[in-house]
C-alpha positions as a printed NumPy array, in Angstrom:
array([[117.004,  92.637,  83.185],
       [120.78 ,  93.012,  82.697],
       [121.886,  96.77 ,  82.139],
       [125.764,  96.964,  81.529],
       [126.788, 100.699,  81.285],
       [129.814, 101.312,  78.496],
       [132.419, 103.77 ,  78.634],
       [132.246, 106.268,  75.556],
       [133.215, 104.192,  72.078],
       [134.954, 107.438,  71.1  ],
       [138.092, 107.817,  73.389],
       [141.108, 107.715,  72.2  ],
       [142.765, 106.523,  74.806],
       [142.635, 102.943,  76.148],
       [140.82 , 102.622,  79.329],
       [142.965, 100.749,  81.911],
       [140.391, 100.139,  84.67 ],
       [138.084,  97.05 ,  85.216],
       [135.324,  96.804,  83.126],
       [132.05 ,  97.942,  85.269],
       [130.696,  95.698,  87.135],
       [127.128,  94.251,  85.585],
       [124.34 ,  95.873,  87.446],
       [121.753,  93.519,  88.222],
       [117.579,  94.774,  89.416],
       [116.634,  93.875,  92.616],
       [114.143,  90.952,  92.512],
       [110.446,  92.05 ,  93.161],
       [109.195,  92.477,  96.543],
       [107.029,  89.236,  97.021],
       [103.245,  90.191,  97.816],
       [102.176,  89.727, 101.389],
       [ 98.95 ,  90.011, 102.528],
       [ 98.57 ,  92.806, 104.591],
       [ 98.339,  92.902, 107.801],
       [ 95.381,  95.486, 110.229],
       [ 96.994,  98.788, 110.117],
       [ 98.043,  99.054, 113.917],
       [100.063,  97.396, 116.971],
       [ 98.863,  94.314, 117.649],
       [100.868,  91.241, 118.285],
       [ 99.935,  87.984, 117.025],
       [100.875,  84.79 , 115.871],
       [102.802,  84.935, 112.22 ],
       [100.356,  84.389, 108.877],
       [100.304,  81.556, 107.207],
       [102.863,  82.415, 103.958],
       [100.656,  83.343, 100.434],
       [102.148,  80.304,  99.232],
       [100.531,  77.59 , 101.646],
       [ 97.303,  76.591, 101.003],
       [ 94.908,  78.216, 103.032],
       [ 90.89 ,  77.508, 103.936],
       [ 88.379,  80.646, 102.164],
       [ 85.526,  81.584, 101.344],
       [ 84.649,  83.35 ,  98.161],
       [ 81.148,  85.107,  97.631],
       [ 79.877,  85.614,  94.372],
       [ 78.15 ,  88.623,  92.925],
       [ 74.536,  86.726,  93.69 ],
       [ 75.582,  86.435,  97.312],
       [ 76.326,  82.966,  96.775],
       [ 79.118,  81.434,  98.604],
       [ 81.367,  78.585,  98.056],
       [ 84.094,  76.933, 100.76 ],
       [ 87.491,  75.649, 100.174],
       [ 91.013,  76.845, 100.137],
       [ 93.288,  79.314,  98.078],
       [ 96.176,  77.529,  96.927],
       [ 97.872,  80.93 ,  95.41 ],
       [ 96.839,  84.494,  94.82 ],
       [ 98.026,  86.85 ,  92.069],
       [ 97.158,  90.761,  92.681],
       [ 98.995,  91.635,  89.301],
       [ 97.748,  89.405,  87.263],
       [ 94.044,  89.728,  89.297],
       [ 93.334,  85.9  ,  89.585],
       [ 93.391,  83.667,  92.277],
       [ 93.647,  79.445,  92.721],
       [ 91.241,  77.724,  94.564],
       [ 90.036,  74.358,  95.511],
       [ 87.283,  73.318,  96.72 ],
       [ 89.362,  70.476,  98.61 ],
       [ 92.886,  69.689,  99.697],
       [ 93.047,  67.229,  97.091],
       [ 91.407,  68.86 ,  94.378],
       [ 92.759,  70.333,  91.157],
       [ 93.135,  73.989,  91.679],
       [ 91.02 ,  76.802,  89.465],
       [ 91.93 ,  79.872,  88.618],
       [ 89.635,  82.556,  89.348],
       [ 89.855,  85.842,  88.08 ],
       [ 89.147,  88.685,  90.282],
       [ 85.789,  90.06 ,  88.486],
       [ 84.266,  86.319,  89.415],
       [ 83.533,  87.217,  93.028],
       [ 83.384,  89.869,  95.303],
       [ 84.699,  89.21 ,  98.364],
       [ 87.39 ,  86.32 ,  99.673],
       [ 87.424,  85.376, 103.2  ],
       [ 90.29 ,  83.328, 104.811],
       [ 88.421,  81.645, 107.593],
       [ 91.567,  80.746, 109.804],
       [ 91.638,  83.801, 111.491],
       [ 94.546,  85.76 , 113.045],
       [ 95.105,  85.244, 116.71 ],
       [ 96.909,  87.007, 119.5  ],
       [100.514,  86.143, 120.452],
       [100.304,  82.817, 122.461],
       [100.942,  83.171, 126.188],
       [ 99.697,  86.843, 126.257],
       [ 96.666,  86.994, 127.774],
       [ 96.16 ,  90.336, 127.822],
       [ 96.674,  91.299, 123.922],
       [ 93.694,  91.982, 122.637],
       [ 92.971,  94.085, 119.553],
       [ 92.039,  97.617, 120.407],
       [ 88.495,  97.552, 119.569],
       [ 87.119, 100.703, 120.918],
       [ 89.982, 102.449, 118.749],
       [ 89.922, 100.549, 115.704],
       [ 86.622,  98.54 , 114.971],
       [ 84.547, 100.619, 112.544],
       [ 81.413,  99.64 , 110.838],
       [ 82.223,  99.248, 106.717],
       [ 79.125, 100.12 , 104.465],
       [ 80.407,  99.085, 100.862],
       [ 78.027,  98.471,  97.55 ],
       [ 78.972,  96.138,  94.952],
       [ 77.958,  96.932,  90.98 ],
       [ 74.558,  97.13 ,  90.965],
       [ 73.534,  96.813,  94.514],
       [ 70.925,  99.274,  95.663],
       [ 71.778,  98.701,  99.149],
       [ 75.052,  98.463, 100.938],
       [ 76.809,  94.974, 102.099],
       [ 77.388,  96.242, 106.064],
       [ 80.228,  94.864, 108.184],
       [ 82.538,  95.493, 111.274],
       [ 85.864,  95.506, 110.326],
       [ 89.123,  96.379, 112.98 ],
       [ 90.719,  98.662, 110.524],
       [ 90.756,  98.497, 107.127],
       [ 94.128,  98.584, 103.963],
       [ 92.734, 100.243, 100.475],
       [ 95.599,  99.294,  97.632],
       [ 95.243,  99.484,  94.038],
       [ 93.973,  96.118,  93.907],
       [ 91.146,  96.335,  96.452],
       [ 90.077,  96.558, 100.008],
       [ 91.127,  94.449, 103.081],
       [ 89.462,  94.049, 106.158],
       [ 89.643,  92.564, 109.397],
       [ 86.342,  91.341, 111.168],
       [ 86.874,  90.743, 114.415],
       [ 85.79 ,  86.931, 115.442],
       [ 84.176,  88.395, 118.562],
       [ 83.732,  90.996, 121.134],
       [ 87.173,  89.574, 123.136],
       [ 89.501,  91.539, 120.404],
       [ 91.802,  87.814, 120.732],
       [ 91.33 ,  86.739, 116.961],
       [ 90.564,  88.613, 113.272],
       [ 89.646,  87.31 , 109.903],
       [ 90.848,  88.637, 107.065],
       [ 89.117,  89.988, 104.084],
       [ 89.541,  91.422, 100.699],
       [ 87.669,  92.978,  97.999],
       [ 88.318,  93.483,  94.673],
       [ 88.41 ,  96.709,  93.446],
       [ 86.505,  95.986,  90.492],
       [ 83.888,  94.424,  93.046],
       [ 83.422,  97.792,  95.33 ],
       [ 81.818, 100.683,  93.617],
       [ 82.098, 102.698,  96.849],
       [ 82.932, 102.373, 100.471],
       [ 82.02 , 104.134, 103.802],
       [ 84.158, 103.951, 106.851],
       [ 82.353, 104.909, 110.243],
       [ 83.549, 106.34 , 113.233],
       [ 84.881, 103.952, 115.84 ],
       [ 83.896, 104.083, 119.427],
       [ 86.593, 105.885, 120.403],
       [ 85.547, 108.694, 117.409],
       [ 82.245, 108.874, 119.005],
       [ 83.503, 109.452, 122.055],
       [ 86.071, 112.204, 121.056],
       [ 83.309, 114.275, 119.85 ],
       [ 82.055, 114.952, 123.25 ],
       [ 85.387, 115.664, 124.598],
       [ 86.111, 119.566, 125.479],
       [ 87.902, 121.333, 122.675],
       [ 88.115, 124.642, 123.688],
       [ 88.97 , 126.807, 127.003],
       [ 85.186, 127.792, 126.792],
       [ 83.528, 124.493, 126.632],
       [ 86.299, 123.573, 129.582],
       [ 85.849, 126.089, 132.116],
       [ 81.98 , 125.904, 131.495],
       [ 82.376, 121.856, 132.212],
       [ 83.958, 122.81 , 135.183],
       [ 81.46 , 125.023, 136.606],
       [ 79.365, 122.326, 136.143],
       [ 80.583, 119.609, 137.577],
       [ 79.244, 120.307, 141.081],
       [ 76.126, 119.97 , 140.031],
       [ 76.596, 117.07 , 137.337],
       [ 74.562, 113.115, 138.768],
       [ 77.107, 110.604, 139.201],
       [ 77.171, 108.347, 135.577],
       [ 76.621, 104.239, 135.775],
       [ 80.178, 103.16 , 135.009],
       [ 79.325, 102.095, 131.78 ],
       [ 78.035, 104.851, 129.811],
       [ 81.67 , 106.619, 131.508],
       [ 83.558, 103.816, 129.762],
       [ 81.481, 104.627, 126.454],
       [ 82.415, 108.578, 127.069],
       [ 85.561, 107.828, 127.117],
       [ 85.974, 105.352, 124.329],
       [ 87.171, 102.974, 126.313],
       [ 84.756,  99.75 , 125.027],
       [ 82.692,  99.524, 122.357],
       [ 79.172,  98.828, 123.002],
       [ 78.896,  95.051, 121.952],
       [ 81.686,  94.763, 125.356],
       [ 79.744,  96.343, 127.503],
       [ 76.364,  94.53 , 126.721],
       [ 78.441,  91.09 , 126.807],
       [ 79.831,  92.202, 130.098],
       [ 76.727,  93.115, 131.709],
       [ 74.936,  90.161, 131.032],
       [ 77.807,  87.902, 132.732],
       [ 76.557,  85.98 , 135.72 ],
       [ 78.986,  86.482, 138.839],
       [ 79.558,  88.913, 142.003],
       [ 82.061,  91.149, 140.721],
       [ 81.832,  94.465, 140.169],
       [ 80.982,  95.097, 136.276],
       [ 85.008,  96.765, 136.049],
       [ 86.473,  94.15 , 137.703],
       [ 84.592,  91.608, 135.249],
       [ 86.373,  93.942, 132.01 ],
       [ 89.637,  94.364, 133.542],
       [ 90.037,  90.363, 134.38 ],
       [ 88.631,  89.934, 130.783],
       [ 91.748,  91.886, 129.429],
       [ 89.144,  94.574, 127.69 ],
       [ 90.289,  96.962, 129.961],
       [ 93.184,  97.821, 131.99 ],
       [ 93.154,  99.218, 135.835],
       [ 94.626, 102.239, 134.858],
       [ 92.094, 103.07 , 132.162],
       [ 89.362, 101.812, 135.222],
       [ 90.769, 104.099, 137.525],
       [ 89.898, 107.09 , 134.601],
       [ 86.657, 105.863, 133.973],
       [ 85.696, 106.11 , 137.762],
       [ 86.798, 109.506, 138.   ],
       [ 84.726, 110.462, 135.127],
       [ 81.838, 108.812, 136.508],
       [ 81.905, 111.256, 139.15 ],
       [ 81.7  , 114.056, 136.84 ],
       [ 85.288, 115.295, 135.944],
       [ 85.277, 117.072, 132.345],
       [ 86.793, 115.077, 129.99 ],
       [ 89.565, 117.286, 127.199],
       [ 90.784, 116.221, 124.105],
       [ 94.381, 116.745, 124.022],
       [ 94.652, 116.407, 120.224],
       [ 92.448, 119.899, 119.456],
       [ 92.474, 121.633, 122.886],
       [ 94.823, 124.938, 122.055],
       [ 97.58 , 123.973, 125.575],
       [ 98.352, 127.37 , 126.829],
       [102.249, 127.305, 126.692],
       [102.844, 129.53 , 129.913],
       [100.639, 126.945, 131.868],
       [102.91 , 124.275, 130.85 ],
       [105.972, 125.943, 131.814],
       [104.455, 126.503, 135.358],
       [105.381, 122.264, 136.103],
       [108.844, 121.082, 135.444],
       [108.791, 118.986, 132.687],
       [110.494, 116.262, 134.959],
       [107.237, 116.452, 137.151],
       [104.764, 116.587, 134.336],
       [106.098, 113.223, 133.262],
       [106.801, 111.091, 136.689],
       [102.943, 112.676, 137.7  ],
       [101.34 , 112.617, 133.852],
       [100.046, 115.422, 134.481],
       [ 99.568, 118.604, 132.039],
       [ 98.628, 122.166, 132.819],
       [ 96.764, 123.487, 129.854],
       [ 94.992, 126.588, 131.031],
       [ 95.22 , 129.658, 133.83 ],
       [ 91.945, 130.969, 134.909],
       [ 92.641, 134.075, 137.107],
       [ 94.008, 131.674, 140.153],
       [ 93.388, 128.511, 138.928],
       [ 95.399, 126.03 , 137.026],
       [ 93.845, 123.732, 134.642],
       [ 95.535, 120.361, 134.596],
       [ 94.949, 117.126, 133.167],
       [ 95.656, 114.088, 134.093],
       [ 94.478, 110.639, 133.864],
       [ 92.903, 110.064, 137.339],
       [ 92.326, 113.208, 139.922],
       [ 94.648, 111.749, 142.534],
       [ 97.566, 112.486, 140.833],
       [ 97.047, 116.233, 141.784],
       [ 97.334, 115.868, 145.467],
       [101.061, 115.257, 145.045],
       [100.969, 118.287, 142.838],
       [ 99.582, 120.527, 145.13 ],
       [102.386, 120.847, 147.46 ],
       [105.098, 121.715, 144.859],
       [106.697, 125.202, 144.537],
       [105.555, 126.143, 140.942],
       [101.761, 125.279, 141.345],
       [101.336, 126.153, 145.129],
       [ 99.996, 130.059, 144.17 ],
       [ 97.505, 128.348, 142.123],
       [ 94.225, 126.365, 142.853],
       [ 95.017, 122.96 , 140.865],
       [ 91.678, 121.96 , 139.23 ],
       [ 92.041, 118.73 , 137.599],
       [ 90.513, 117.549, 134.061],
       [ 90.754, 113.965, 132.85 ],
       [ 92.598, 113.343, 129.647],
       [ 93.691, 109.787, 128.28 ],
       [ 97.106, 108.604, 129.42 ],
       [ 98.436, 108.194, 126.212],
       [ 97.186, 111.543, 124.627],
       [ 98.976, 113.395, 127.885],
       [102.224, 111.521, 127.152],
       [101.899, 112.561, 123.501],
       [101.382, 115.945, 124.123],
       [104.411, 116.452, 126.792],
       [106.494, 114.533, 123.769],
       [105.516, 117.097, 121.071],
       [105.854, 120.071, 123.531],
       [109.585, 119.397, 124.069],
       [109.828, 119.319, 120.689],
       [108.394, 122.361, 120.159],
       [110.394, 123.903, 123.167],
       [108.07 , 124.567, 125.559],
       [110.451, 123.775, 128.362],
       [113.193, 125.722, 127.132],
       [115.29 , 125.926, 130.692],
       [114.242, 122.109, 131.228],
       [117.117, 119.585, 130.507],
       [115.962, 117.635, 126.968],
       [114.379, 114.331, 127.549],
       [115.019, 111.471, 125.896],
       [111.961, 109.836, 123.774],
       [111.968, 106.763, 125.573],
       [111.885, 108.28 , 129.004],
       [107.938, 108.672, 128.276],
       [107.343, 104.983, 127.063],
       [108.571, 103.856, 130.196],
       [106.86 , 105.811, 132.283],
       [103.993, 104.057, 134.362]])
């Protein structure tokens, strides 16, 4: 559309500027499929416009292989054929309720260790179609809802290297239930409140040391379908060692998982209410280079979490804790960075030279 804007037909005057320049609308944003709704980095998608190999499943559970030459969300209608060769069909969205393309998404080549976060993202899906009784159950690695439908991203197996993608018409999904990820299931467990902590503490003395495994679980570190795949490897390493070399897991999230084994309290940084006069008793400077957090006084003791005990020997010997009994509490690495990043914001450290953002993403 062309819009040319006039000046008034009424002046009386002749206008001696240059006419307005026509204003022209941008072009449409082209449709992209999208992509799983975190950071993950992978090799690029094929572009909507090259023919790619499907699968399309019919109301009756039926399903039918070939490729999708093109795919229309406005108009709801998509070409397929059920060969390379073959004249394309065009397929309107009510005609099926769920397209598959079967060449999945893989990691970035040459990086052995990016793997999709499954323990944070894989969820199952529970979604009926019209008319189902029952729901159509999958495990998808995060999920996009738009106004024309769902997309999902089954993972191609327990390695978190590759993902399918999937999408559902709208028309096709009645309703849809999203469940917790491992991670979720985990979190509930965590300590919430300066109650629940200080109880944990107290009993932690008495608390039997946990198989490494069902740590990892607490923690939401692997989802269960890792674990099982990793127990039942053959070899002589220890079962961490087997998920670190695997790239599931990495040593510093090990190193947490140990420490939790032996019956540290685990806190959940996101809901615990951080006492702001504990924070203030480490230097913000030494709360990031030791990623560690004090979140709670306790008559002489300072609660402080950090990501594996031994960080708190170094502690121990500085000025502003020394009165104190350090008692340490394991929190995730990234939720104690977080938390030190939206404390400065909030000005916590008010006598503490402002950090810059990046200072914490480097920080090992």
């Amino acid at each position: 559309m062309v819009v040319r804007l006039q000046g008034p037909e009424d002046m009386s005057e002749p206008d001696d500027l240059p006419p307005f320049p026509v204003l022209m609308d941008e072009p449409a944003e082209r449709w992209q499929w999208p992509l799983p709704p975190f950071d993950w980095r992978h090799e690029p998608a094929p572009d909507i416009d090259v023919a790619q190999p499907c699968r399309i499943e019919a109301p009756s559970g039926a399903t039918v292989q070939g490729f999708m030459s093109a795919i229309d969300p406005g108009a709801a209608t998509l070409a397929f054929r059920t060969s390379p060769g073959a004249g394309a069909v065009t397929l309107p969205f009510s005609r099926f309720v769920r397209l598959t393309l079967t060449d999945p998404l893989k990691a970035e080549a040459g990086r052995l260790t990016e793997r999709v976060p499954l323990a944070a993202h894989e969820r199952e899906v529970r979604w009926w179609a019209g008319g189902d009784a029952a729901p159509r159950v999958m495990r998808s690695a995060g999920h996009v809802q738009t106004e024309h439908g769902l997309f999902l991203f089954p993972p191609v197996d327990h390695d978190g290297r590759a993902l399918l993608r999937e999408f559902i018409p709208r028309a096709a999904c009645e309703r849809c239930e999203v469940g917790p990820s491992a991670q979720d299931l985990a979190a509930e467990h965590w300590m919430s409140t300066p109650r629940e902590l200080l109880e944990a503490i107290e009993r932690q003395r008495r608390m039997p040391v946990l198989p490494l495994g069902q740590s990892l679980l607490n923690l939401g570190l692997v989802t269960q379908e890792q674990l099982d795949r990793a127990l039942a490897q053959h070899g002589d390493s220890p079962l961490g060692e087997r998920l670190v070399d695997g790239g599931i897991l990495s040593r510093a999230d090990l190193h947490t998982a140990i420490a939790h084994k032996m019956g540290y309290p685990l806190v959940d940084l996101t809901r615990f209410p951080i006492d702001p006069q504990a924070a203030a008793k480490l230097p913000l400077r030494s709360s990031v280079k030791h990623r560690a957090l004090p979140i709670l006084i306790d008559a002489d003791r300072l609660i402080v979490a950090v990501d594996r005990p031994a960080r708190v020997n170094e502690l121990q010997t500085l000025y502003s804790v020394s009165m104190y009994t350090v008692v340490p509490v394991l929190a995730s690495k990234n939720q104690i960075l977080l938390a030190l990043s939206a404390m400065t914001r909030h000005d916590t450290w008010s006598a503490n030279v402002s950090m810059r953002a990046e200072f914490f993403s480097t920080t090992r």
